[in-house]
N, C-alpha and C positions, 0 to 999 in steps of 0.2 A: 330475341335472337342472340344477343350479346352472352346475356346467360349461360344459354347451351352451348357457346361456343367457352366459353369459362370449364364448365363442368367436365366438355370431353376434351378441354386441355388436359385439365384437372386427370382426367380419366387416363389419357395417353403417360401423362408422369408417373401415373401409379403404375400402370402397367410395367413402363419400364424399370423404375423400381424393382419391382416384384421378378424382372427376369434377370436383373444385373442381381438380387439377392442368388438367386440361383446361380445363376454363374460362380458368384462367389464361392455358394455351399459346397459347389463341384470342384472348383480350383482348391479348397481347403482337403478335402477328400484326395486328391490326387497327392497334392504333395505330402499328404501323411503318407503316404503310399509311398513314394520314392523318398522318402526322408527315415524311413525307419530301417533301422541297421539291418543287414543281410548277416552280420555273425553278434555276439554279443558277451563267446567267451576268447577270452584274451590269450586264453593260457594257449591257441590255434597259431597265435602270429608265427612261432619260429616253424612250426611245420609249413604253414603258406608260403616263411620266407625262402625256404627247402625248394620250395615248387617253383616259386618264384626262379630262382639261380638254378634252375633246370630249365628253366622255358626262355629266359632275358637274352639277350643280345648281350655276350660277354663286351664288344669291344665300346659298348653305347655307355658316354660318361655320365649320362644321366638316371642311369640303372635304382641309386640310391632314391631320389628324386620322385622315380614312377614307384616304388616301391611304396614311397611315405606315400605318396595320392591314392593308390592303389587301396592304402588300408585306410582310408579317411575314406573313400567310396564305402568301403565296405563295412566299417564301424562307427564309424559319424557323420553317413551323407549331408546333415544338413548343416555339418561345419565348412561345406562348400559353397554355401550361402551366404556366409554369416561372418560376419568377425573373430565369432567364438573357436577357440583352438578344442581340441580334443581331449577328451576327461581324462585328467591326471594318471589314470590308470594305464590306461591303453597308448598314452605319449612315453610314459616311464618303461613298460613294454618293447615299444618301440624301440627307444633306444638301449635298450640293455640288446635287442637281436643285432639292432645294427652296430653297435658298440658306438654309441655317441650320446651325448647330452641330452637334455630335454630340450634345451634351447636350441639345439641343432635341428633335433627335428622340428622346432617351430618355425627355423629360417631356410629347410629343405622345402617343408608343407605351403611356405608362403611362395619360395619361388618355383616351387612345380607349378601352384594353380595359375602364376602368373601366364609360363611356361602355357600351359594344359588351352588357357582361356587365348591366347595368341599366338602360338605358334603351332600350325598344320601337321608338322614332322615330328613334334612332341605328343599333340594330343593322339594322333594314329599309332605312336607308339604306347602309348599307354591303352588304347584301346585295345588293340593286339594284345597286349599283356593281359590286362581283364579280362578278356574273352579268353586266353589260353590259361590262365588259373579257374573260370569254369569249367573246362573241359577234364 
């Protein structure tokens, strides 16, 4: 009796094994899915930025700020994850539309996500903004 109670421990580990790998396979799946860029040429930023400064809240000081997160959603989601800043291309872009640095925009990008991940009134505004450069 000892035995069979061995085996279908044995048996129940596997099992969940075998659903946690799934799980896995589906969680890897999904976020290649939301991690793979929505645009991918660069030379688009200044005309977004166009759309952008037609749609913003002129008097909101943080215009610059949603703008950098804005294009890190849309060109390197999964630098929203990660530590990793945004490929030299598309930072250098960046700031040539906003007329700032690279480094600028690497300390805009850092304190928006800060911004975006804790405060209510930032992260709504930046949604608003993303949903009205879709439209």
């Amino acid at each position: 009796m000892k035995q069979l109670m061995k085996t279908e421990s044995i048996t129940n580990r596997l099992e969940s094994i075998r659903i946690a790998k799934g799980r896995t396979v589906f969680c890897r799946l999904r976020e290649a899915a939301y991690t793979k860029p929505l645009k991918s040429d660069i030379e688009e930023i200044p005309s977004l930025y166009a759309r952008f400064q037609d749609v913003c809240n002129p008097v909101c000081k943080d215009n610059v700020k949603i703008f950098v997160l804005l294009v890190f959603f849309i060109y390197d989601p999964v630098s929203l994850l990660s530590k990793r800043m945004l490929r030299g291309k598309v930072r250098k872009k960046l700031g040539e539309v906003l007329g700032i640095s690279g480094s600028a925009v690497t300390r805009h990008f850092a304190d928006a996500k800060s911004l975006f991940n804790h405060h209510k009134g930032f992260r709504d505004e930046a949604e608003r903004m993303f949903s009205a450069l879709g439209d």
